[in-house]
N, C-alpha and C positions, 0 to 999 in steps of 0.2 A: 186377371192373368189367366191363360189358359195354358195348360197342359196337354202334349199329343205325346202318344208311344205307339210305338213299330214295334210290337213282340216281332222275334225273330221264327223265321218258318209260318210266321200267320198272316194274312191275307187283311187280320183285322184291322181297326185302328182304333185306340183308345184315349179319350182325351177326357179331361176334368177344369172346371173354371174354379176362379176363387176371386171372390170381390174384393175390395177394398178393404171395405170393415171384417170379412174373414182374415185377410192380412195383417191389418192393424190388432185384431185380438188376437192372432197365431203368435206374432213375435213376443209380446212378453211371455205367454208359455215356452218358446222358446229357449228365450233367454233363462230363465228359471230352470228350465231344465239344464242350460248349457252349466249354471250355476253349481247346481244340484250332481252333475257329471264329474266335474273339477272339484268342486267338494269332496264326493266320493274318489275318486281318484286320488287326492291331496292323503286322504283318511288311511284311503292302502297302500299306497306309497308310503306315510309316515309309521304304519302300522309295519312294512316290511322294515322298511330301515330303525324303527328301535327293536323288531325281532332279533336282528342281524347284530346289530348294537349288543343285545341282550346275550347273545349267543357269544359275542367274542367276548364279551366284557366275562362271562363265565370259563370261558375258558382261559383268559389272562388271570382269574381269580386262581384256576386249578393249577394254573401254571405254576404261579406265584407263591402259593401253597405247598406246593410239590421242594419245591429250593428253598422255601422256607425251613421245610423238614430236612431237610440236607445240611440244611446251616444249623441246623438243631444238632444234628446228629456231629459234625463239624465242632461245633459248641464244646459239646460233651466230651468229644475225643482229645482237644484242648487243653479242656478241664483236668483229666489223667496229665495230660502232660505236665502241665503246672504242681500237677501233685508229685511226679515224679521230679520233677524241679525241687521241687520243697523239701524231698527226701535225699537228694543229692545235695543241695546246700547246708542240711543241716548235717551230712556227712564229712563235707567242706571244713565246715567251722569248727566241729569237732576235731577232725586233722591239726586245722590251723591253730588250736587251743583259743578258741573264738566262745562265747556260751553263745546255744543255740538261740535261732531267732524267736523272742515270743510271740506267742498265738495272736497276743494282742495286735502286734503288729498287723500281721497275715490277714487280721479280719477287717482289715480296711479297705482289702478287694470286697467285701458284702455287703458294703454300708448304702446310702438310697444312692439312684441312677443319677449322673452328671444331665443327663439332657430329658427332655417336657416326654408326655406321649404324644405325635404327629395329629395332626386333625386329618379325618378322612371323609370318605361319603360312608354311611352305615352299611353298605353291604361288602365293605372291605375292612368289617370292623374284628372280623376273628383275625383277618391278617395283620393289618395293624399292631395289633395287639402281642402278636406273636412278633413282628419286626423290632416292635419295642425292647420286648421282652430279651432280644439278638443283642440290641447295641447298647442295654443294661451290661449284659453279659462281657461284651466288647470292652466295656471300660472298665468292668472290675478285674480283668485281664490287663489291661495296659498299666492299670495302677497297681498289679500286682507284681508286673515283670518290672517295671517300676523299682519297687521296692528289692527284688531281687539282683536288679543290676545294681543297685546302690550296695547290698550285701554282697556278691562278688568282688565287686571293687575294694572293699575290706579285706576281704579275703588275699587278695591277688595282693595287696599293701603287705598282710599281714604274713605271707610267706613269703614276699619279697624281702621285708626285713628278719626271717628267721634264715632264711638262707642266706643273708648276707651274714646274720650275726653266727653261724655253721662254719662261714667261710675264716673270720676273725675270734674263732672260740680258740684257746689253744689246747687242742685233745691231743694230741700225740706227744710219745716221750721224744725228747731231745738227741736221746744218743741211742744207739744198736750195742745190747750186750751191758756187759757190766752190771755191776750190784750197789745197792742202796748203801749209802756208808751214812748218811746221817737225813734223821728227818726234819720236819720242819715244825717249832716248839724250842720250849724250854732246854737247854744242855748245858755242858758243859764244856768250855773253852779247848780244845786239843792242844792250845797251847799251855794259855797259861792258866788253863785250870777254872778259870770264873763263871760265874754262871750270867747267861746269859740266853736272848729268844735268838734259835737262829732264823732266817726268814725264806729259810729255801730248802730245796733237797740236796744235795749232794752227792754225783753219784759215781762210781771207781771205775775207770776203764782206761782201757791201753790208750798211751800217750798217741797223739794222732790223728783218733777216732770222730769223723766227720761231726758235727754241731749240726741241725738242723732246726730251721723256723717251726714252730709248732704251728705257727696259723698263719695267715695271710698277715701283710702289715706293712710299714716300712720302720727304716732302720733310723729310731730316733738316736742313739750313740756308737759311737764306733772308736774306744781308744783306750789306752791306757787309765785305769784308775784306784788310784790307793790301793790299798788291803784287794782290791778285787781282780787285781793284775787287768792283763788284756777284757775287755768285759765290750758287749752288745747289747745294747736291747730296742727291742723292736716294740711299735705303737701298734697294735691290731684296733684304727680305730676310735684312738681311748676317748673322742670327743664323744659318740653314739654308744659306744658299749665298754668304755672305764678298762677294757684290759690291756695290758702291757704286757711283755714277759723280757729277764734278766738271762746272761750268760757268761760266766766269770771264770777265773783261772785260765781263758785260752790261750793254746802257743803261738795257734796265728790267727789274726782277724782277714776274713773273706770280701767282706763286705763294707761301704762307705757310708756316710752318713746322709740321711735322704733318699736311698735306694730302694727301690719297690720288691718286694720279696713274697712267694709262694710259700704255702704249707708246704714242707719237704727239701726246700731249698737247704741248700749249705752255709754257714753262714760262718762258719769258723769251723776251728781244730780243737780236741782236749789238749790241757797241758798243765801247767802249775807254775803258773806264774800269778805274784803277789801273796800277800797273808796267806799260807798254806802249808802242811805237811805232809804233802803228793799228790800225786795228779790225778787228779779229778774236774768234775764240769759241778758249778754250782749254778743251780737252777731255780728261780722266782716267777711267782706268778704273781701281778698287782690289779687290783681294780677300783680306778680311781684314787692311783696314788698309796696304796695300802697293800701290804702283802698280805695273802692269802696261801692255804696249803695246798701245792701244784696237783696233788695226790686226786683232789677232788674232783677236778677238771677233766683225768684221762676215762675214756672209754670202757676200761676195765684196769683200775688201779693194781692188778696183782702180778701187771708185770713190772711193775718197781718193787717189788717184794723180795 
């Protein structure tokens, strides 16, 4: 094979032969080299691209790490809050006459993590570790609001039924005005003298004077009856909380039997009708079928005094 060149601007000419056998032993140096080129080339190509690789995967670490400590910090601030949770329900239950929740319970948020530690590559093993360590955190959280929503719901039960039994307590006096003429206990008979318990109070006021329900309820009687003349009384209830309350000697009765009635409502007249020797309202407090001293019931006993 020969070789000619025409440098440019020269006049010369240059040329070069190469035989057969310089051919035949050219090409596998050649090729070895082409070999040796793509080799090396392969080597820096793969040397940029796990640089490159290297470089993001570091900064996806610092990344990762960065909101790690944010969800740390996140964690933490949580954590207060559950605490101030804890200080609020045990303020709750206190309110509600609840005993407070014991500790024992509370450290069931501490107890070992719900889930494994992840398997990772080792240069994501500080984070890992820290991720772990998050959703540790996360579930003694979720077991502890847990725990707390189940104690609220006590709570919210256990004011529901004080407020209802608030609603069917009978505190207030029956009548406006007038004076205590007999208590409830041991006396004797204004009639005929005997001794006997009387089971209510008794109390003297102008013929007229409005009756009112002491507590919410409805009106389990409404009629005349023996010795007690016109008489009411009303059930606040008494399946859930045993009280009743009595109202005897009225002039007139207001109300029917079956009727849904308010603390305040009216529910008769004073008068003196039946076993009596003047008008007055006679007043019973029952729970669970048994008289009790009404006395005890009012909010401040001393204005029946």
């Amino acid at each position: 094979m020969k070789f000619i060149f025409f440098p440019d601007g020269s006049s010369k000419v240059h040329e070069f032969r190469i035989s057969k056998l310089q051919v035949f032993l050219l090409y596998p140096m050649l090729l070895v080299g082409l070999v040796v080129g793509v080799a090396y080339a392969m080597n820096f190509l793969s040397d940029s691209i796990y640089t490159m690789r290297l470089r993001q995967l570091t900064q996806d670490r610092n990344n990762l790490a960065s909101q790690l400590d944010e969800l740390h910090e996140k964690s933490f601030e949580l954590d207060q809050s559950v605490q101030r949770i804890f200080s609020l329900d045990d303020d709750l239950r206190n309110f509600a006459d609840l005993p407070a929740m014991p500790e024992s319970f509370r450290d069931v948020g501490v107890g070992g993590a719900l889930s494994q530690p992840m398997e990772t590559a080792p240069f994501f093993e500080y984070e890992a570790g820290g991720a772990f360590a998050l959703l540790s955190n996360l579930e003694k959280f979720e077991r502890l609001l847990e725990l707390e929503v189940d104690s609220y719901e006590e709570i919210t039960e256990k004011l529901h039924h004080q407020k209802e039994l608030a609603r069917h307590y009978p505190s207030i006096r029956p009548v406006k005005g007038g004076r205590l003429t007999d208590v409830y206990g041991m006396r004797n008979d204004p009639i005929d003298g005997s001794r006997e318990h009387h089971e209510g109070l008794d109390i003297g006021v102008e013929m007229g004077t409005p009756i009112v329900a002491t507590a919410d309820g409805k009106i389990d009687f409404a009629a005349p009856f023996f010795t007690y003349g016109n008489m009411v009384i009303i059930d606040h209830n008494s399946r859930k909380f045993g009280f009743k309350t009595k109202y005897a000697h009225m002039q007139k009765i207001l109300v029917k039997k079956g009727q849904q009635v308010k603390r305040g409502d009216v529910v008769g007249t004073v008068g003196a009708t039946g076993r009596i020797t003047g008008r007055h309202l006679h007043y019973e407090v029952l729970i669970d079928e048994k008289t009790v001293d009404p006395r005890e019931f009012y909010v401040d006993p001393s204005i029946l005094q």
